[in-house]
C-alpha positions as CSV (number, residue, x, y, z in Angstrom):
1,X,-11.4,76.6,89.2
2,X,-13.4,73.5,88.3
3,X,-12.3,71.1,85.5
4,X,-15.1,71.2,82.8
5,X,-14.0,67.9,81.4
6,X,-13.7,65.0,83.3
7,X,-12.2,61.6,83.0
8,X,-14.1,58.6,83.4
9,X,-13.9,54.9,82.9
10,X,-14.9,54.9,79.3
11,X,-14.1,58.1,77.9
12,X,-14.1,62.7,78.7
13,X,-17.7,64.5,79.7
14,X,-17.4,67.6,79.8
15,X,-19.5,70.1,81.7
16,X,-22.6,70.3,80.0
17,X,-23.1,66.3,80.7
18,X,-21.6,65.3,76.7
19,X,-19.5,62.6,76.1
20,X,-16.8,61.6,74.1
21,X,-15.1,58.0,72.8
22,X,-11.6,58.0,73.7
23,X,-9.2,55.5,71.7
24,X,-6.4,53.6,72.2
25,X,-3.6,53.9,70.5
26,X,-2.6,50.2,70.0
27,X,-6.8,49.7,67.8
28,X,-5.8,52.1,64.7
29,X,-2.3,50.5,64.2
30,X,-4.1,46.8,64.1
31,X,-6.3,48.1,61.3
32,X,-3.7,49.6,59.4
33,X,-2.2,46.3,59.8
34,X,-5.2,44.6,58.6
35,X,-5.8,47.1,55.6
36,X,-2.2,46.7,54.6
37,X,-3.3,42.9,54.6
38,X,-6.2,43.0,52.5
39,X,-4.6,45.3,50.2
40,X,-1.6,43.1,49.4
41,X,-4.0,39.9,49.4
42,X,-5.7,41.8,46.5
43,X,-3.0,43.0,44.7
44,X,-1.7,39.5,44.5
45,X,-4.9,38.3,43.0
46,X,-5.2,41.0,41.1
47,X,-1.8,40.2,39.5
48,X,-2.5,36.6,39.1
49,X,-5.6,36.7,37.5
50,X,-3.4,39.1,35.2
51,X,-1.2,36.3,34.2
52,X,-1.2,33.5,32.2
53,X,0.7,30.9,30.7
54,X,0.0,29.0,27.5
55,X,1.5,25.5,27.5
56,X,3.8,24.0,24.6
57,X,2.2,22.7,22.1
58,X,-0.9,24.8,23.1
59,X,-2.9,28.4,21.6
60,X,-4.6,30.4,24.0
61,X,-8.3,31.4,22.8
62,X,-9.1,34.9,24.9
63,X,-12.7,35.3,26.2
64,X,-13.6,38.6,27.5
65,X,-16.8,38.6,29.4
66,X,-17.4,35.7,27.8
67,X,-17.2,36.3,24.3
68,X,-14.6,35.1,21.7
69,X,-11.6,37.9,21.2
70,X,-10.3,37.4,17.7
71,X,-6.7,37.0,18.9
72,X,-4.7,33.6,19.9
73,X,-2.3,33.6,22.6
74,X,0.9,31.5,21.6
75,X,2.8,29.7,24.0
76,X,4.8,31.3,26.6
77,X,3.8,33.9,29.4
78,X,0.6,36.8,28.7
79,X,-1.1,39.4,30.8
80,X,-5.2,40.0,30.3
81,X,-7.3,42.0,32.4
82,X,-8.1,40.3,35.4
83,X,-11.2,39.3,36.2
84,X,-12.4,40.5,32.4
85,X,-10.8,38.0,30.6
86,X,-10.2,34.2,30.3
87,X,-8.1,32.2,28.6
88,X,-9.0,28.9,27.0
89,X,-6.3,26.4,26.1
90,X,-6.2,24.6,22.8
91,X,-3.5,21.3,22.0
92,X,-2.3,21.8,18.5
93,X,0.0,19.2,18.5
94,X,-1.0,15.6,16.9
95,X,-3.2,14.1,17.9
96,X,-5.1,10.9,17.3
97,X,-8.9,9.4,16.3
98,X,-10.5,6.7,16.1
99,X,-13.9,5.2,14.6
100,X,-15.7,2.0,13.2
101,X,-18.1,2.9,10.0
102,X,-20.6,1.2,8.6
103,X,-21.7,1.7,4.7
104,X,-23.4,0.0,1.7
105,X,-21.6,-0.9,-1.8
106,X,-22.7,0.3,-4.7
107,X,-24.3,-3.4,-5.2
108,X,-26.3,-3.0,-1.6
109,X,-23.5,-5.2,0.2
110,X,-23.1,-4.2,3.5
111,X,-19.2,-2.9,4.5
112,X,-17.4,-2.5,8.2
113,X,-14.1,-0.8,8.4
114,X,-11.8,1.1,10.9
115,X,-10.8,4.5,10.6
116,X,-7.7,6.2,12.0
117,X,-6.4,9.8,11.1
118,X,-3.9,11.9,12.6
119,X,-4.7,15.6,12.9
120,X,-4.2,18.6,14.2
121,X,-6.1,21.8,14.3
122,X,-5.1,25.3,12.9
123,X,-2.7,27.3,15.3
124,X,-3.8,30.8,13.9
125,X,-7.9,29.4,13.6
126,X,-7.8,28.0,17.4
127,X,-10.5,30.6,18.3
128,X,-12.6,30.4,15.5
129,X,-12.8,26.3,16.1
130,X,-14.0,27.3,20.1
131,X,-16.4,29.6,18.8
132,X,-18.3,27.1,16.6
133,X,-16.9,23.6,17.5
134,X,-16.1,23.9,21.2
135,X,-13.3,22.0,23.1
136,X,-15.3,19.1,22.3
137,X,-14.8,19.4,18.6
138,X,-13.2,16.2,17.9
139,X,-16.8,14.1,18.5
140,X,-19.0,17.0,17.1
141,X,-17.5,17.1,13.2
142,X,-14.6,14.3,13.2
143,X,-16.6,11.1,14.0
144,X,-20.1,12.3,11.6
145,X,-17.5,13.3,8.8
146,X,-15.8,10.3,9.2
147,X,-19.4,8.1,8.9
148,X,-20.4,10.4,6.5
149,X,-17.2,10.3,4.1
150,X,-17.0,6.6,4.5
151,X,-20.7,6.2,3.2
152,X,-20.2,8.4,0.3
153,X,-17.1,6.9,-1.1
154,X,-17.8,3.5,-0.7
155,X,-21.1,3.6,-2.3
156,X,-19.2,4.5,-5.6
157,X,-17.9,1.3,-5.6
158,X,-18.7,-2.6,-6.1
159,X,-18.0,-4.9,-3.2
160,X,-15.7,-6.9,-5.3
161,X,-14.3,-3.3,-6.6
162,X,-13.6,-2.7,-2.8
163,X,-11.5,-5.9,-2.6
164,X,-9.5,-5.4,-6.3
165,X,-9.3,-1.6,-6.3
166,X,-8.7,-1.3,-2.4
167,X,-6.3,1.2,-2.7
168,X,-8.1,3.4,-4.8
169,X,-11.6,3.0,-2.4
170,X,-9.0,4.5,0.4
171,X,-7.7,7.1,-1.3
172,X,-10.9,8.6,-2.2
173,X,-12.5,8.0,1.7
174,X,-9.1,9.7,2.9
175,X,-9.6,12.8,0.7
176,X,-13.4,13.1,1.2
177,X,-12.3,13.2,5.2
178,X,-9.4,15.4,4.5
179,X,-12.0,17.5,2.6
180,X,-14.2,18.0,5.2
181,X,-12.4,18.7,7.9
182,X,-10.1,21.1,6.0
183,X,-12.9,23.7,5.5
184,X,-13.6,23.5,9.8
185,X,-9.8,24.5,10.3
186,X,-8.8,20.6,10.8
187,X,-5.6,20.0,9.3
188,X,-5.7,15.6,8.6
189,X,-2.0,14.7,8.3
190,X,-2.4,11.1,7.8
191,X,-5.3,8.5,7.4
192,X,-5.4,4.5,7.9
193,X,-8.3,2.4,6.7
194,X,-8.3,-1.4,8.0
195,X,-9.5,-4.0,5.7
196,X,-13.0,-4.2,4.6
197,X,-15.4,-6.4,6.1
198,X,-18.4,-8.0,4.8
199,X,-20.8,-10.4,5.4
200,X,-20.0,-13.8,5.4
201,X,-22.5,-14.7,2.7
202,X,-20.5,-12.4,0.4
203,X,-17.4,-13.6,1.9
204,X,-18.2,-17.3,0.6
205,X,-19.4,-16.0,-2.6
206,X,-16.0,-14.4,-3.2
207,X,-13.9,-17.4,-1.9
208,X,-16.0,-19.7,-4.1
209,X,-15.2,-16.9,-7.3
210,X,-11.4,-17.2,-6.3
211,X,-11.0,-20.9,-6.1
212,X,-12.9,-20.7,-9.8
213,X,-10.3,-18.1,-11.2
214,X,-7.4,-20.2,-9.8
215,X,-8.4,-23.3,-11.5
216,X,-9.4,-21.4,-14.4
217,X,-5.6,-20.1,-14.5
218,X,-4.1,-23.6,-14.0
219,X,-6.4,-25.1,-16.9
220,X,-4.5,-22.2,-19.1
221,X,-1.3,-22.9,-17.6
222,X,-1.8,-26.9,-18.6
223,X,-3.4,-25.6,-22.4
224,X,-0.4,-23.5,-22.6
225,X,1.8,-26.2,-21.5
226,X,0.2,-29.0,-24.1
227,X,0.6,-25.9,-26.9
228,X,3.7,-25.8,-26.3
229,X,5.0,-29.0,-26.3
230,X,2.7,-30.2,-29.5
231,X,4.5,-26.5,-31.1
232,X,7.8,-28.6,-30.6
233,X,6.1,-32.1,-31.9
234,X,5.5,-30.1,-35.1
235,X,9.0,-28.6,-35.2
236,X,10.8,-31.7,-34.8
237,X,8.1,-33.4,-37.0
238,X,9.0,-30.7,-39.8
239,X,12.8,-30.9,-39.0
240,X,12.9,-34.6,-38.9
241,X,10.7,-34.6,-42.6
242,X,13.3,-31.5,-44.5
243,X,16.1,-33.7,-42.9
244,X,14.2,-37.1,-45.2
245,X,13.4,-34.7,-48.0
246,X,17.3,-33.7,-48.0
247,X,18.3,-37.0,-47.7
248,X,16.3,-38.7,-50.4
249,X,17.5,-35.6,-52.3
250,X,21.2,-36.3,-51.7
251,X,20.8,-40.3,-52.5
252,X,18.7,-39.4,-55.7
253,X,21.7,-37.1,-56.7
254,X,24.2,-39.7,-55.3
255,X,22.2,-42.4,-57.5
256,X,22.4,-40.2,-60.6
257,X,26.1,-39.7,-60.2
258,X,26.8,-43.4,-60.2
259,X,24.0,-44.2,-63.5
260,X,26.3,-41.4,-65.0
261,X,29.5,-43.0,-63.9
262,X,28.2,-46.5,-65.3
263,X,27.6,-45.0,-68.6
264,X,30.6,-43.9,-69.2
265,X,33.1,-46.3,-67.2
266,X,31.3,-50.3,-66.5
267,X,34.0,-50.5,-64.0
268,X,33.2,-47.6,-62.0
269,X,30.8,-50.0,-60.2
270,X,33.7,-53.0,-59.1
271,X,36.0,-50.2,-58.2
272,X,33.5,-48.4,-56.3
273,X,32.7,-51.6,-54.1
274,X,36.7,-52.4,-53.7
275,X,36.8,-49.4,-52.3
276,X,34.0,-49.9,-50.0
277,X,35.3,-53.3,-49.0
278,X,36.3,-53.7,-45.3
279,X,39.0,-56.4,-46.7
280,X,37.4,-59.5,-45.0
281,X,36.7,-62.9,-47.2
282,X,33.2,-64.8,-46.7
283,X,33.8,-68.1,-45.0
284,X,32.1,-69.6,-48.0
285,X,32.5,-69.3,-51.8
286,X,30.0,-71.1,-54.0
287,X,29.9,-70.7,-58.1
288,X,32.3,-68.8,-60.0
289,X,31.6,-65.8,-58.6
290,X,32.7,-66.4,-55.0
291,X,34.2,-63.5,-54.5
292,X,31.9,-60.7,-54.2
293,X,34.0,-57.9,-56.0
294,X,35.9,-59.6,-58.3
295,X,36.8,-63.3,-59.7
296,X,39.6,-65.2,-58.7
297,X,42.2,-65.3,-61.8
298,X,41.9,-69.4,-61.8
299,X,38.1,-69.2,-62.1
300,X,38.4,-66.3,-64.5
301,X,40.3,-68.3,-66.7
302,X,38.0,-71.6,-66.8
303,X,35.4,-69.2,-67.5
304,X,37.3,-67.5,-70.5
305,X,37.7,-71.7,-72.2
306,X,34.3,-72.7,-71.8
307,X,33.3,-69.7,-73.4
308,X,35.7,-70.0,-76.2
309,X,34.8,-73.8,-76.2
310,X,31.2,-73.3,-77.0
311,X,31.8,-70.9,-79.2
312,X,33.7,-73.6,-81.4
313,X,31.1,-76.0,-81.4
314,X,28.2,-74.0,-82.3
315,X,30.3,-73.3,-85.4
């Protein structure tokens, strides 16, 4: 009995002149291999496009297909769906910027500054400041607010108000800027303003004012001074004329005292200048009344018998 298939190089014909492949056994387990290869390859890039991690100090803004998801990943690890999603990271820590501005003064003097703020954007708004700022946000509305607010402000004030109420031209640029960037989800911690800086016309002009004021000061200083020293002229002139008045007072009492003493006692006045006398003699004596106080007795009695003398003869 004849064989009806038969075996040739490449494969079985049977008796009717068909044909058929014959396989090895050592092809299908190299493309199982090779499935099992592709399928893990994929399953692996399929879990890592399913993963992400959110650094620190970072929010993760969720874009599905390309639109904005209104949810924020925090930090930390988070699964999406692959190849659906994307995550976009967002700093919410510090940060720093920077800006020179240029404005006009209320009196049309042109003013420079330097403006530095510290900010940081809102954690929970992250997504919403993607979806109309961008990762670029800090040069889309931080520098024109900062040029706008600076304008603003400083055209409320003088340029000499900008030098005497500096503090209070600041304060009002720093809120205007806080302002601003508040209602875009911008949270401004902190804001420095350098000096202002005009033109060096202005910058004379001012110099020239405070040299003025300075000497005007010392000239008030030097009036003051004179004031006060003719205030003590007159004080001591006064003093000096109630301490006259009370002298001449007390030697027109004193004077009195004596006329009344001389009434009633012609003595009073000898015994008032013995008392008074420092006990020295003059070193000469001339007349009879040598002795200024009182008469020697000798001389007292010549005087006493010429006296009586002439008395006898003019009888």
């Amino acid at each position: 009995m004849r064989n009806p298939f038969k075996r040739s190089g490449d494969g079985v014909h049977n008796a009717s002149g068909g044909s058929y492949r014959y396989s090895r056994p050592g092809s299908s387990n190299k493309l199982i291999i090779i499935a099992g290869v592709i399928t893990f390859v994929v399953i692996i890039v399929v879990m890592f496009e399913s993963v992400v991690v959110v650094q620190a100090g970072h929010r993760g803004v969720v874009l599905y297909v390309g639109a904005v998801e209104n949810r924020v990943l925090g930090e930390g690890v988070h699964f999406i769906i692959p190849f659906a999603e994307e995550v976009v990271q967002m700093e919410v820590r510090t940060l720093k910027y920077q800006a020179d501005a240029t404005a006009a003064s209320n009196d049309l003097q042109e003013v420079q500054t330097t403006i530095a703020l510290n900010y940081h954007i809102s954690p929970s708004q992250a997504n919403i400041i993607y979806q109309q700022l961008g990762a670029d946000y800090a040069n889309r509305i931080i520098a024109p607010t900062i040029q706008e607010s600076v304008k603003a402000s400083v055209a409320k004030f003088n340029a000499e108000e900008l030098i005497t109420k500096r503090a209070t031209a600041k304060d009002v640029i720093a809120r205007s800027i806080a302002n601003t960037l508040g209602a875009r989800n911008i949270v401004v911690e902190t804001v420095f303003i350098t000096d202002f800086k005009f033109s060096q016309a202005f910058a004379n002009q001012v110099e020239s004012k405070v040299v003025a004021f300075q000497k005007y000061l010392t000239e008030q200083n030097n009036l003051l001074a004179i004031k006060v020293v003719a205030n003590q002229t007159v004080v001591q002139a006064n003093a000096t004329a109630r301490a006259n008045v009370a002298k001449a007072s007390g030697e027109s009492q004193a004077i009195r005292i004596i006329t009344s003493q001389l009434k009633q006692s012609p003595d009073y006045l000898q015994w008032l200048s013995i008392n008074r006398w420092n006990g020295q003699l003059p070193y000469a004596l001339g007349g009879t009344g040598g002795v200024p106080f009182f008469q020697l007795p000798l001389a007292r009695q010549s005087h006493t018998q010429n006296q009586t003398q002439n008395q006898t003869q003019f009888r």
